[in-house]
C-alpha positions as a printed Julia matrix, in Angstrom:
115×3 Matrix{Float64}:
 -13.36  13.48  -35.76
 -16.39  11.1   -36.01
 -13.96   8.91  -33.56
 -14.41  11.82  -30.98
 -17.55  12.2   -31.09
 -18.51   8.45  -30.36
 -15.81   7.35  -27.76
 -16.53   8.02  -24.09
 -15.56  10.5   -21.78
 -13.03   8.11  -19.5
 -11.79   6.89  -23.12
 -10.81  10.4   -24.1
  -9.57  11.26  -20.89
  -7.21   8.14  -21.04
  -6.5    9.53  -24.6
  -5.0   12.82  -23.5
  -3.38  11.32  -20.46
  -1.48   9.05  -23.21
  -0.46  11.98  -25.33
   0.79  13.85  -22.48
   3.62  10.46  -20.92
   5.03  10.85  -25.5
   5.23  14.59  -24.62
   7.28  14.33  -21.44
   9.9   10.84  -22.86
   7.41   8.62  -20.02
   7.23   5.27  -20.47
   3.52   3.84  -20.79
   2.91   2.18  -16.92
   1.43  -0.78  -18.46
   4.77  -1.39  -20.51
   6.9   -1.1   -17.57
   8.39  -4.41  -16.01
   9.59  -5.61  -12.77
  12.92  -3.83  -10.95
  13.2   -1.31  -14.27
  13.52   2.07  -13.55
  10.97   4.55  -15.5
   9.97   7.93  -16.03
   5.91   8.29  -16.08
   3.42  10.64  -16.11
   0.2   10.57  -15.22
  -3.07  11.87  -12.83
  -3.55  11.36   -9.5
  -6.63   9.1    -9.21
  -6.37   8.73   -5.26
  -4.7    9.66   -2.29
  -4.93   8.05    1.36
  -2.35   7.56    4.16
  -1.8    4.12    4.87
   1.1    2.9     7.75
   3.18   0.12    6.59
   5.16  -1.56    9.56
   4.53   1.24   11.87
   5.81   3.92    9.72
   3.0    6.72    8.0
   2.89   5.63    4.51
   1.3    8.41    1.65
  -0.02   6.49   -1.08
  -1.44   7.79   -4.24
  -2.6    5.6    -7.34
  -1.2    7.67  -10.58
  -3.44   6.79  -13.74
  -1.19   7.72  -17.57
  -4.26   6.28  -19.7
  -2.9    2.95  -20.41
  -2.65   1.4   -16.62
  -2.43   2.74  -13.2
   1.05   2.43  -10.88
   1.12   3.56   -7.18
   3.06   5.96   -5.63
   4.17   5.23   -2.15
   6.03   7.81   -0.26
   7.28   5.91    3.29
   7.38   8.36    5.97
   5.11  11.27    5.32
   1.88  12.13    6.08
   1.29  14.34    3.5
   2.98  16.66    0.33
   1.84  19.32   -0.77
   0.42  19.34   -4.09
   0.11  15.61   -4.26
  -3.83  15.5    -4.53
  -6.13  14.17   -6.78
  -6.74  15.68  -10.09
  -3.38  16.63  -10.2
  -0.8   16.05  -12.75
   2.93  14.78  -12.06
   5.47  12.82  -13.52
   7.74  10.53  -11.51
  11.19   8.61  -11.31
  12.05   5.33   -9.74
  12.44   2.12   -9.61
   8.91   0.18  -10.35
   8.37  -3.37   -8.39
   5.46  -5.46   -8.72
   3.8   -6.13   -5.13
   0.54  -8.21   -4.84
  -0.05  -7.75   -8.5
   0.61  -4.3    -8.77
   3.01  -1.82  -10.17
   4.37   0.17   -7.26
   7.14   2.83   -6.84
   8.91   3.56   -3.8
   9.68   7.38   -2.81
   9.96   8.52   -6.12
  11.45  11.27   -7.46
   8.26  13.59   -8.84
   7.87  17.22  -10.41
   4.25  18.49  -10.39
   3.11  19.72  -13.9
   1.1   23.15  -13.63
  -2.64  22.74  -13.75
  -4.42  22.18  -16.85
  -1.64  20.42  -18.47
């Protein structure tokens, strides 16, 4: 309890986030490795549309509490439901690109909100 009370707001954020990948079988996105495939879960920090080689490109940077992966979805514009704020977990293969942890066209559910 008293560790509650004195840890931060982003720290118990990150806390919950972490509680809810055990609850769903994810794998933590910081312990995932190059060319494995994964199940995570997470919040979506961030969502912008970015073309990659001429083709629309819907990124969004998915945050589980331990490290943050991106989500890129070649192709489309926009889903709906993939905003910030909300929760999802997603399947795929992770690669490492530039440093970070990406996932092409993943296979996602949405989790209701407030989960």
């Amino acid at each position: 309890m008293l560790r509650r009370l004195t840890s931060s707001e982003h720290e118990l954020h990150a806390e919950e986030l972490r509680h809810d990948a055990e609850e769903v079988g994810a794998t933590p996105i910081a312990q995932t490795v190059d060319r494995s495939r994964v199940k995570v879960c997470g919040m979506i920090k961030t969502v912008t549309l970015r073309p990659r080689a001429g083709v629309p490109a819907l990124l969004a940077e998915l945050f589980d509490g331990s490290d943050t992966l991106q989500l890129i979805w070649l192709g489309r514009r926009q889903i709906a439901g993939i905003e910030p704020g909300r929760s999802l977990v997603a399947e795929g293969r992770v690669t490492v690109q530039q440093g970070r942890r990406t996932m092409f066209n993943p296979r996602y559910e949405l989790r209701p909100f407030g989960q």
